[in-house]
C-alpha positions as CSV (number, residue, x, y, z in Angstrom):
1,X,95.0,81.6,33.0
2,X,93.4,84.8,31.6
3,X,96.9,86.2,30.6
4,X,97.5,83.3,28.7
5,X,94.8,83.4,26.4
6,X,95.4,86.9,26.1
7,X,98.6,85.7,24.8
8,X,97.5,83.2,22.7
9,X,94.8,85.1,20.9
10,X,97.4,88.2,20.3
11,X,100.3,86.0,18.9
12,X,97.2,84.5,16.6
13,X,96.7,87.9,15.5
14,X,100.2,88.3,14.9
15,X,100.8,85.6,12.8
16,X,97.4,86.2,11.1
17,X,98.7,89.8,9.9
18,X,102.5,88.6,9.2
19,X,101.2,86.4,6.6
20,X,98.2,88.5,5.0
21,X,98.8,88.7,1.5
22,X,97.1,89.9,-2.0
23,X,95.1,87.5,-3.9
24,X,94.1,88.6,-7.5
25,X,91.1,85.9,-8.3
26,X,89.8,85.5,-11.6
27,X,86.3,83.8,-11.3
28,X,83.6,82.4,-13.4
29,X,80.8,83.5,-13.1
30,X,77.4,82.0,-12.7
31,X,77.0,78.8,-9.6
32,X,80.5,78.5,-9.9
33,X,80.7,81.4,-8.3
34,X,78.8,80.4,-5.2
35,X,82.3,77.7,-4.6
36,X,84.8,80.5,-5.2
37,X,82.7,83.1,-2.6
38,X,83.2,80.4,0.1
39,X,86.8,80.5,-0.2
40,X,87.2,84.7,-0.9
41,X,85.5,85.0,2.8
42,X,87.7,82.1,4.2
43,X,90.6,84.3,2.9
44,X,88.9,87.4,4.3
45,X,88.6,86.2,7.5
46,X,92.0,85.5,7.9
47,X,93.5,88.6,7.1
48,X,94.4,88.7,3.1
49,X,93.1,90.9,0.7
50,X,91.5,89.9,-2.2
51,X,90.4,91.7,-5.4
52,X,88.3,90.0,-7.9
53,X,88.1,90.2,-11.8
54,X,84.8,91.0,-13.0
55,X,83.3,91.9,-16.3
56,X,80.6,94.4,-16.8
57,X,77.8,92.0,-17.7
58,X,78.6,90.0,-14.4
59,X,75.4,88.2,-13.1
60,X,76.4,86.9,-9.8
61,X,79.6,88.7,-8.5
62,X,79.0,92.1,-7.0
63,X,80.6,95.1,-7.8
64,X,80.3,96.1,-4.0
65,X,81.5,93.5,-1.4
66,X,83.0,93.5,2.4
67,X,85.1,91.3,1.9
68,X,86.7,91.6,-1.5
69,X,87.5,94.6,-4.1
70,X,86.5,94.4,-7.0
71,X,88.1,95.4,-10.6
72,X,85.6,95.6,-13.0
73,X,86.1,95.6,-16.5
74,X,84.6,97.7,-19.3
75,X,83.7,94.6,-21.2
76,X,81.6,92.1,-21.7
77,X,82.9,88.6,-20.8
78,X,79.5,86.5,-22.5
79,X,78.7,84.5,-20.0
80,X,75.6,86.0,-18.9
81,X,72.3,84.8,-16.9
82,X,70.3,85.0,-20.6
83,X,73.1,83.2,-22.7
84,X,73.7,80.7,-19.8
85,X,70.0,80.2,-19.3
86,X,68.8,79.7,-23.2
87,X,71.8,77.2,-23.7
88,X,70.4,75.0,-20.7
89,X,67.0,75.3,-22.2
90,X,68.1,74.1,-25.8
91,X,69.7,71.2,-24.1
92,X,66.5,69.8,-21.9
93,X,64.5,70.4,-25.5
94,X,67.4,68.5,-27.3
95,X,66.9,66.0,-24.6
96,X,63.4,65.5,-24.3
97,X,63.3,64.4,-28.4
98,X,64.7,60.8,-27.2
99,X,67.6,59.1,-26.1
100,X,69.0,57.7,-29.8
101,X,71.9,58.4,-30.8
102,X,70.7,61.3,-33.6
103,X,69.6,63.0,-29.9
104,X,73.2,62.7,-28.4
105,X,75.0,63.7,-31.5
106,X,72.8,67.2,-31.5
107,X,73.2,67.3,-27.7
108,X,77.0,66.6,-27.6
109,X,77.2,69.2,-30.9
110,X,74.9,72.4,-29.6
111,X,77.6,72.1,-26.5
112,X,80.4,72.4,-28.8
113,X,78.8,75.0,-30.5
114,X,77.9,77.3,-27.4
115,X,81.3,76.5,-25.6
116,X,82.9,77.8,-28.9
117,X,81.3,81.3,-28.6
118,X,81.8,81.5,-25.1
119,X,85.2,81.0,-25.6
120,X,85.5,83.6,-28.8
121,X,84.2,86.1,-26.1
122,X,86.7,85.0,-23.2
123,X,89.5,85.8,-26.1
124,X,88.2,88.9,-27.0
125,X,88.1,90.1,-22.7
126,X,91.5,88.6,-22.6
127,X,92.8,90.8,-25.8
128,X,90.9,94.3,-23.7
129,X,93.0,93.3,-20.9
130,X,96.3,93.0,-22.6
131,X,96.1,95.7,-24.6
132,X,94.6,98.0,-21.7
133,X,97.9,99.6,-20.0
134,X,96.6,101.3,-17.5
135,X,95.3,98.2,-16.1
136,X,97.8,95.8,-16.6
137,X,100.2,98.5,-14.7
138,X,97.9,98.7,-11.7
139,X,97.9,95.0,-11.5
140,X,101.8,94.4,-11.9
141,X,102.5,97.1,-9.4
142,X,99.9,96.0,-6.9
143,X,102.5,93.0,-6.3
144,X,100.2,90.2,-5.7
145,X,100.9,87.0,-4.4
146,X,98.9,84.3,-6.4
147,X,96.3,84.0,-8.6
148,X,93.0,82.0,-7.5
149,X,91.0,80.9,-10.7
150,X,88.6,79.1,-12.2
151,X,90.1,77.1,-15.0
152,X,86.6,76.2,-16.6
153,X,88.1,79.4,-19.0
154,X,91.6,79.9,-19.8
155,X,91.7,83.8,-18.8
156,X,92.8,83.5,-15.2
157,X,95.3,81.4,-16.1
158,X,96.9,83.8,-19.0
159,X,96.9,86.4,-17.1
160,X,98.9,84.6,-14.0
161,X,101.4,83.6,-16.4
162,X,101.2,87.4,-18.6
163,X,101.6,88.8,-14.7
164,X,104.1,85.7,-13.6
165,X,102.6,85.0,-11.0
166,X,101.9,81.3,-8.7
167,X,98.4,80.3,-9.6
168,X,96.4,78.0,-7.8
169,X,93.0,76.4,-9.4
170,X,89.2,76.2,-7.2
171,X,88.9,72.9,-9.6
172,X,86.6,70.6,-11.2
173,X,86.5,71.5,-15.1
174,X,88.9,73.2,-17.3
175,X,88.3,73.8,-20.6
176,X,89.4,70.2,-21.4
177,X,86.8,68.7,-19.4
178,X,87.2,66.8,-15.7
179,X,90.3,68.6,-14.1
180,X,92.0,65.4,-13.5
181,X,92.3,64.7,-17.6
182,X,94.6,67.6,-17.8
183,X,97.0,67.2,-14.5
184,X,96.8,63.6,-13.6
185,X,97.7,60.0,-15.5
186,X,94.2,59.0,-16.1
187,X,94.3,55.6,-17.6
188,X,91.1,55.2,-20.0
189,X,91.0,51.2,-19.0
190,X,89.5,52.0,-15.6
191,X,88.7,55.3,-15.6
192,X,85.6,56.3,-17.0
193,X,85.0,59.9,-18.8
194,X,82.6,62.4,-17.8
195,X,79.2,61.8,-20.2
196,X,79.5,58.2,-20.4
197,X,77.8,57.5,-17.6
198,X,80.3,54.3,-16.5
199,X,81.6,52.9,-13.8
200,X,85.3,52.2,-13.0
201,X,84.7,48.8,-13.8
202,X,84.5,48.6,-17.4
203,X,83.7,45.9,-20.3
204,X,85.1,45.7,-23.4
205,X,83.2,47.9,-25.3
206,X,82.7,50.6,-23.0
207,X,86.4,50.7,-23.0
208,X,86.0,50.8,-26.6
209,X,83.3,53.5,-26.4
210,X,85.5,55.6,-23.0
211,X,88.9,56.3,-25.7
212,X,86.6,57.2,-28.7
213,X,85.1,59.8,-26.0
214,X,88.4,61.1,-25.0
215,X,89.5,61.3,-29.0
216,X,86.1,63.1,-29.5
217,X,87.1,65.9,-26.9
218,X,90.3,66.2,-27.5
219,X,89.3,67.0,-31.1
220,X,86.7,69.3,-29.8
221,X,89.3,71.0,-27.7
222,X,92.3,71.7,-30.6
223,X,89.1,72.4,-33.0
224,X,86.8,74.7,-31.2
225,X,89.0,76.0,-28.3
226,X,92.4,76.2,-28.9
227,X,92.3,78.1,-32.4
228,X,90.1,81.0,-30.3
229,X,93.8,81.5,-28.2
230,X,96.9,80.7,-30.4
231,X,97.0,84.5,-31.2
232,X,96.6,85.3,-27.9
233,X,99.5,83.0,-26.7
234,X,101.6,84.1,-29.2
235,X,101.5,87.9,-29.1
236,X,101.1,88.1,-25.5
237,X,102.9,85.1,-23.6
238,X,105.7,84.1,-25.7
239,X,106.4,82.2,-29.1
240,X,106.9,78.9,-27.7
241,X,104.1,78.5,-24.9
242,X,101.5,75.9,-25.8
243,X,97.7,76.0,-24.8
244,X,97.8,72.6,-22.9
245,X,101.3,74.0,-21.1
246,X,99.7,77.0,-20.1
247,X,97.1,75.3,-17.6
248,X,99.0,72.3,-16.6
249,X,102.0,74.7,-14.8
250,X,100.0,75.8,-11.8
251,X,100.8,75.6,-8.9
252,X,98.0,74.0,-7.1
253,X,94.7,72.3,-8.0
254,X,92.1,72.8,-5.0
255,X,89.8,69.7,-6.2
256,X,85.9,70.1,-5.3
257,X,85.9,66.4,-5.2
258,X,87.2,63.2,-2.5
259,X,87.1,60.0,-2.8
260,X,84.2,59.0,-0.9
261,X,82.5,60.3,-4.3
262,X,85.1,60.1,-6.5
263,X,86.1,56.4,-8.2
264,X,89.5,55.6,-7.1
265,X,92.3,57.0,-10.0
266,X,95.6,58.0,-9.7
267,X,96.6,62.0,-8.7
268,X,99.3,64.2,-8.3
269,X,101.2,65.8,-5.1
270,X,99.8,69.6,-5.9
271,X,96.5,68.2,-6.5
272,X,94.3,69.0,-2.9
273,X,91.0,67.1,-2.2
274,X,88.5,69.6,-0.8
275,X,85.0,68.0,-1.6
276,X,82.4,69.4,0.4
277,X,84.0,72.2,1.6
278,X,80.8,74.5,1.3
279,X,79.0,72.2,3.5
280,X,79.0,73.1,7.4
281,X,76.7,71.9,10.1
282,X,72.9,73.4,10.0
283,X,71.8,77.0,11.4
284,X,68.1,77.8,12.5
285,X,65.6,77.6,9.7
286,X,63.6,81.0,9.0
287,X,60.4,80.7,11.3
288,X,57.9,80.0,8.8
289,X,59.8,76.9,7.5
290,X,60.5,75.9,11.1
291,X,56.9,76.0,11.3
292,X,55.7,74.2,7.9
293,X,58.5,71.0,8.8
294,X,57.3,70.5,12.4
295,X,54.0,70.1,10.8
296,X,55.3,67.1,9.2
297,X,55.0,64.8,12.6
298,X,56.4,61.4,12.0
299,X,56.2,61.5,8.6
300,X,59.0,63.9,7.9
301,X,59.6,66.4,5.1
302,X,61.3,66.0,1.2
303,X,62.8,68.9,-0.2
304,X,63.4,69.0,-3.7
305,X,65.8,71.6,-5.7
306,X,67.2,71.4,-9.4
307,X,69.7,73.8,-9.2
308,X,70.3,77.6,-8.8
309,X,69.9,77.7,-13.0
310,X,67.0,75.7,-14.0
311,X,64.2,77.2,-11.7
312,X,61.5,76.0,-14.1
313,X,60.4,72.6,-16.2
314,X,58.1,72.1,-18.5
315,X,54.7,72.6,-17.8
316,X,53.7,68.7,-18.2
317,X,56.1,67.5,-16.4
318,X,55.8,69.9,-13.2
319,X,52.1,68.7,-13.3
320,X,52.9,64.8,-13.0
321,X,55.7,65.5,-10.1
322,X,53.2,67.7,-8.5
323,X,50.4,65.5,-8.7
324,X,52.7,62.2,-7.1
325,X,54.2,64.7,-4.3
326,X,50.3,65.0,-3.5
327,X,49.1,61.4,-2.9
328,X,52.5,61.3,-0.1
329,X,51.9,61.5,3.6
330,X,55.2,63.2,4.1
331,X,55.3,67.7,3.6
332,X,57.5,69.2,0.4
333,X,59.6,71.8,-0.5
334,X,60.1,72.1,-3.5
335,X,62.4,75.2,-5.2
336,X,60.3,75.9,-8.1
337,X,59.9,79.4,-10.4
338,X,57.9,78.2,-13.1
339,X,53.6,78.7,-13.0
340,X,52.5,77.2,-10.2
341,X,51.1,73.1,-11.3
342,X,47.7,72.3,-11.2
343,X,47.7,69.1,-9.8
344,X,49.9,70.7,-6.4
345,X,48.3,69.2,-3.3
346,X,48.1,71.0,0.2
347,X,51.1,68.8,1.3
348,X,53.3,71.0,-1.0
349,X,55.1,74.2,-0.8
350,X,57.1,76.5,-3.6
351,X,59.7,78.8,-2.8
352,X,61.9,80.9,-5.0
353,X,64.9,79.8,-2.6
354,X,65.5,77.6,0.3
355,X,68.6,77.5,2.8
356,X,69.3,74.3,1.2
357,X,72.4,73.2,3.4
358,X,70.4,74.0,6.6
359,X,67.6,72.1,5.3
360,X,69.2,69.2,4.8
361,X,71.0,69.3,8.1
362,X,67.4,69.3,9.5
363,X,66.1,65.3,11.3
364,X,62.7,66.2,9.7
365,X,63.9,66.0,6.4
366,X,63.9,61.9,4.9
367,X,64.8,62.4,1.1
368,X,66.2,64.9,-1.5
369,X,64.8,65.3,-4.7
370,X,67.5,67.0,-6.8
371,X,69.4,67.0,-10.3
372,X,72.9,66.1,-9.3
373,X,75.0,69.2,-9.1
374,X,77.8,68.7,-7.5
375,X,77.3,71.4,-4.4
376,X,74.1,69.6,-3.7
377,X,75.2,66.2,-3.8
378,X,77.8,66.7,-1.8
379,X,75.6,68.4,0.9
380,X,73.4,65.4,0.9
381,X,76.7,63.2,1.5
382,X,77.4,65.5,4.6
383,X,74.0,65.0,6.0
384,X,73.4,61.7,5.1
385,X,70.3,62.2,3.2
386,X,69.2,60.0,0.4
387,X,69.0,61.0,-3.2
388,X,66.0,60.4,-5.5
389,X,67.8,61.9,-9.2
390,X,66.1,63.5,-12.0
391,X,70.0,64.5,-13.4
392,X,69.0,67.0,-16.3
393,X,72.5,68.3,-18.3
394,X,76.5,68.2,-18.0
395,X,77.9,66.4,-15.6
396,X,74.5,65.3,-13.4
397,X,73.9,62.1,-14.4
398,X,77.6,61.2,-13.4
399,X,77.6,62.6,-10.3
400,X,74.5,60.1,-9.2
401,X,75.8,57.7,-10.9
402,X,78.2,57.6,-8.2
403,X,75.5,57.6,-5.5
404,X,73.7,55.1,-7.0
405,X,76.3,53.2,-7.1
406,X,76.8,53.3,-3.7
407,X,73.4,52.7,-2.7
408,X,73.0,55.9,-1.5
409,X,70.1,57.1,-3.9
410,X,67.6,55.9,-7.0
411,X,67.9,58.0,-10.4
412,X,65.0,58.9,-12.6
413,X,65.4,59.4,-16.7
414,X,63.0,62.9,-16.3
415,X,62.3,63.0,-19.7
416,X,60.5,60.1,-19.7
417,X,58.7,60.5,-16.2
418,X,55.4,60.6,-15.1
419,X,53.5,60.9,-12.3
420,X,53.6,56.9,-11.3
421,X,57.5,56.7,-11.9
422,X,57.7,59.3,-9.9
423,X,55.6,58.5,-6.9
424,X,56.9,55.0,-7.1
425,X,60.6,56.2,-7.0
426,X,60.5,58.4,-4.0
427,X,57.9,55.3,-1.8
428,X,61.4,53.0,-2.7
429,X,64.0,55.7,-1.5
430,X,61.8,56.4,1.8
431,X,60.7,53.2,2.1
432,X,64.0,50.8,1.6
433,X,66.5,51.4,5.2
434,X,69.3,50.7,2.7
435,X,69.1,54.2,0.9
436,X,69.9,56.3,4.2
437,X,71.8,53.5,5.7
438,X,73.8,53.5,3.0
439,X,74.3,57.4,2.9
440,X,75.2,57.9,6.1
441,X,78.0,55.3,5.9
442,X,79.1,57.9,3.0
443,X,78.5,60.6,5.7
444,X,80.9,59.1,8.5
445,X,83.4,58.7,5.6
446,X,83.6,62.0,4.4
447,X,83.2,63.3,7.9
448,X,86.3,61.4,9.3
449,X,89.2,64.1,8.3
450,X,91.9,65.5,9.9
451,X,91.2,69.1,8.5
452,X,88.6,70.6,7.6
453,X,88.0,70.5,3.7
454,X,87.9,74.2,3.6
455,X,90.7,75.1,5.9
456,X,92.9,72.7,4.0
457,X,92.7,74.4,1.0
458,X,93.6,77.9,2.8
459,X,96.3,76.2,4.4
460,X,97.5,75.4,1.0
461,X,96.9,78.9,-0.4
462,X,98.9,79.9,1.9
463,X,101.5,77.4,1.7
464,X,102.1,78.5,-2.2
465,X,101.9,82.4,-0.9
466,X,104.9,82.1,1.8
467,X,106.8,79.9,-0.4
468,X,106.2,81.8,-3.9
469,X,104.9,78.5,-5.7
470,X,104.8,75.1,-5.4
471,X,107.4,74.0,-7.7
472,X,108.6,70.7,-5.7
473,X,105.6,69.9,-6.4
474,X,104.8,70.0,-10.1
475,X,105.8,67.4,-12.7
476,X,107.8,68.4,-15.3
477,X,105.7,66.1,-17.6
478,X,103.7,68.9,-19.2
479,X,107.4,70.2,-20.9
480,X,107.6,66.8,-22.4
481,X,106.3,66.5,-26.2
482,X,103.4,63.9,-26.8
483,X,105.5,61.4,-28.4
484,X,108.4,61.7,-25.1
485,X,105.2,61.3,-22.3
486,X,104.1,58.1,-24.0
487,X,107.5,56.7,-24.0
488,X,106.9,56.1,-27.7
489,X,110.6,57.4,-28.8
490,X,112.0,54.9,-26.2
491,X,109.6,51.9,-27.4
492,X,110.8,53.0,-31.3
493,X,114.4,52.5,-30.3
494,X,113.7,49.2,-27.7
495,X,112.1,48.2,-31.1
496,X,114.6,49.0,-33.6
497,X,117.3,48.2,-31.0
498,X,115.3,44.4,-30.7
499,X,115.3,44.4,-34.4
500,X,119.2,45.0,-35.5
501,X,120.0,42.8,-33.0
502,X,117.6,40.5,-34.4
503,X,119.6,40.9,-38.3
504,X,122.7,40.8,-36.9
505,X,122.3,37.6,-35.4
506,X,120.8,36.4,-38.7
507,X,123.3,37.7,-40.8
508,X,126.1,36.1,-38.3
509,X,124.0,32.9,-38.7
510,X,124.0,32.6,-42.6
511,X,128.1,33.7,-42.8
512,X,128.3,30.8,-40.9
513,X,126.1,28.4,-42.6
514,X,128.3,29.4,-45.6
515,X,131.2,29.3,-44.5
516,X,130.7,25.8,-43.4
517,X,129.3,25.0,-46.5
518,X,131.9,26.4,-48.5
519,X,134.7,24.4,-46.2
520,X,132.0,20.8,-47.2
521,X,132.9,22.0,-50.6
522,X,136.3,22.0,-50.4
523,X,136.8,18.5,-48.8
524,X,134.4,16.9,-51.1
């Protein structure tokens, strides 16, 4: 028995070995980072090297790392901590002027605007790369298997194609918006876009109000982001690529979405379902957090987190959640940077940063308070915690959406809280069996895989390394022009096809009617 698993364990080690490979990965920075670490120390741990991108002003990625290498780049890629943090800050204060529509057409427009420098600075990294021939060498001779990016910015995704190389996508945005937009048919009837907060079960107006959405970004796209790369393309990928072309050819998209969240819509065969593949079952808390949720008793513990970016809120407002956290019977957590609010009660505790998954895999813990990114959300769903939202920027208010939809969770309009909203909110969540109910049905859902979420995406990495691609695979739509993928050459023929047959049978018709009319003639 012992020889066999001696066997076993070597002929893993084997295989693990016979199919390590190079992976170049092109990340963003920032919290999308934290998804693409997850899947570098997957890689890692099963025997492939990996060497990551970075730029010099990098805020998250590490220059020094155990389980990647890093090439770092002598230049700036603009997406820094400070730019990233003022542009969030621009959008609450947009925000908190009111909910008209003079408040949506700033917010939508100071997004265009900051997206447009961002990607100006991603052009002018791309051009350093290009042009820099001592590192493009290095990187064609280190004869890499794939490239993993990020496809929020176009640069991984040039340079796969500048290095030809299969590329695979970590994916929820690409510079178009929701990855599905760019890969998938996404009928606009009954499926809703990002920022519109609807369901999949639209009226006629919001159907109206969903295509003027989708005309409105894909003007923002060929106005604001395209024109920073047609150069680029040109001069450095060939003639005849096109932008939309460029990301729609890789090979795989590693989706951090399922269905459980997800609406129902249709997807491709190279598109890979991995939502909640960061989440895993809870370790130990630290002692003195152990300590503060036994304290708790029966009443149990809420936790409440708005993201890894937006540590602080305005003074006010901090004050009214703090003061309706303090008239509750059950302890808090609450992730908070910001001065500490005057109204805090005893009940209440505020940490810089809190082993969030492990918290919420913890049976003290009844609700979480949090703005609706999509790590965290997901978590919840894993643990089958409720959500009380206070969604803030992007894609948030969405993302609950779906779990209120579901029953899973209440949301909260935080700029026009206070601290009775507030208190009331989070008694209904705790109160009401159908929240957590609810969310654990969601739990069991998500839960009841074959595969692991995570493992099926390395499976699939390495799918597209031993087989050089995924070509089978890929539809061949994105080669098509506009006018050929909406069939709208075929209807102009059917049409005109319709038509002469239509004037043929006329004219037939009136020979006829003269003829006979001429032959009346003649016997009269």
């Amino acid at each position: 028995m012992f020889r066999s698993w001696v066997c076993l364990l070597f002929s893993t080690l084997c295989v693990t070995s016979a199919y390590g490979g190079k992976i170049l990965v092109f990340p963003l920075d920032g919290s999308h980072w934290v998804n693409m670490n997850i899947i570098i120390e997957g890689l890692h741990s099963r025997g492939h090297q990996v060497d990551v991108v970075r730029a010099n002003d990098s805020w998250y990625i590490k220059e020094k790392s155990a389980i990647y290498t890093s090439i770092s780049l002598d230049v700036e890629s603009g997406f820094t901590q400070e730019f990233f943090v003022r542009f969030v800050e621009q959008l609450l204060k947009i925000q908190r002027e009111g909910n008209s529509v003079w408040s949506r057409y700033k917010l939508e427009m100071e997004k265009v605007k900051k997206s447009s420098v961002m990607y100006e600075k991603i052009g002018v990294l791309l051009e350093w790369i290009f042009e820099n021939r001592t590192l493009v060498e290095s990187l064609q001779n280190a004869k890499y298997d794939l490239v993993l990016t990020d496809p929020v910015t176009p640069a991984g995704v040039f340079l796969s194609h500048y290095l030809k190389l299969p590329l695979v996508y970590n994916v929820r945005w690409t510079s178009h918006g929701e990855g599905h937009f760019v890969i998938a048919p996404s009928p606009l009837s009954y499926v809703p876009l990002t920022g519109t907060e609807f369901l999949d079960k639209m009226g006629f107006f919001q159907r109206v109000l969903n295509i003027l959405g989708y005309v409105f970004l894909e003007y923002r796209v060929a106005t604001h982001i395209k024109p920073h790369y047609e150069g680029i393309i040109k001069k450095y990928l060939g003639p005849n690529e096109d932008y939309n072309r460029l990301f729609q050819a890789a090979d795989l998209w590693l989706m951090r979405v399922d269905f459980v969240f997800e609406f129902p819509r249709p997807t491709m065969p190279n598109v890979i379902y991995m939502g909640g593949f960061q989440c895993k079952p809870a370790k130990p808390l630290p002692h003195h957090l152990e300590e503060f949720v036994q304290s708790s008793g029966e009443h149990g513990v809420i936790i409440m987190s708005l993201g890894t970016l937006i540590g602080e809120i305005p003074n006010d407002l901090a004050d009214e959640i703090a003061a309706a956290f303090a008239k509750l019977p059950q302890k808090v957590i609450w992730r908070y940077k910001g001065a500490k609010p005057s109204t805090l009660g005893n009940n209440t505790i505020l940490v810089d940063w809190m082993p969030q998954n492990d918290l919420l895999g913890h049976p003290k813990i009844k609700l979480f308070v949090a703005h609706g990114g999509t790590n965290g959300v997901q978590e919840a769903i894993y643990h089958g915690v409720p959500i009380l939202g206070l969604p803030l920027i992007f894609d948030q208010r969405d993302n609950l959406l779906r779990i209120e939809v579901r029953g899973a969770g209440k949301n909260l309009d935080i700029f026009t809280l206070d601290q009775n909203i507030f208190f009331q909110g989070v008694q209904e969540v705790l109160t009401n069996p159908s929240y957590k109910s609810n969310m654990e049905r969601l739990s069991k859902l998500h839960r009841d895989q074959p595969i692991p979420p995570l493992d099926n995406a390395l499976f699939w990495i390495e799918f597209v390394m031993r087989h050089k691609g995924a070509a089978h695979l890929r539809t061949e739509s994105y080669k098509l022009p506009w006018y050929a993928y909406y069939s709208l050459d075929v209807y102009l023929f059917l049409s005109g096809a319709v038509l002469v047959l239509f004037l043929t049978f006329f004219i037939i018709m009136r020979l006829m009617c003269s003829a006979l009319c001429k032959k009346k003639v003649k016997r009269d």
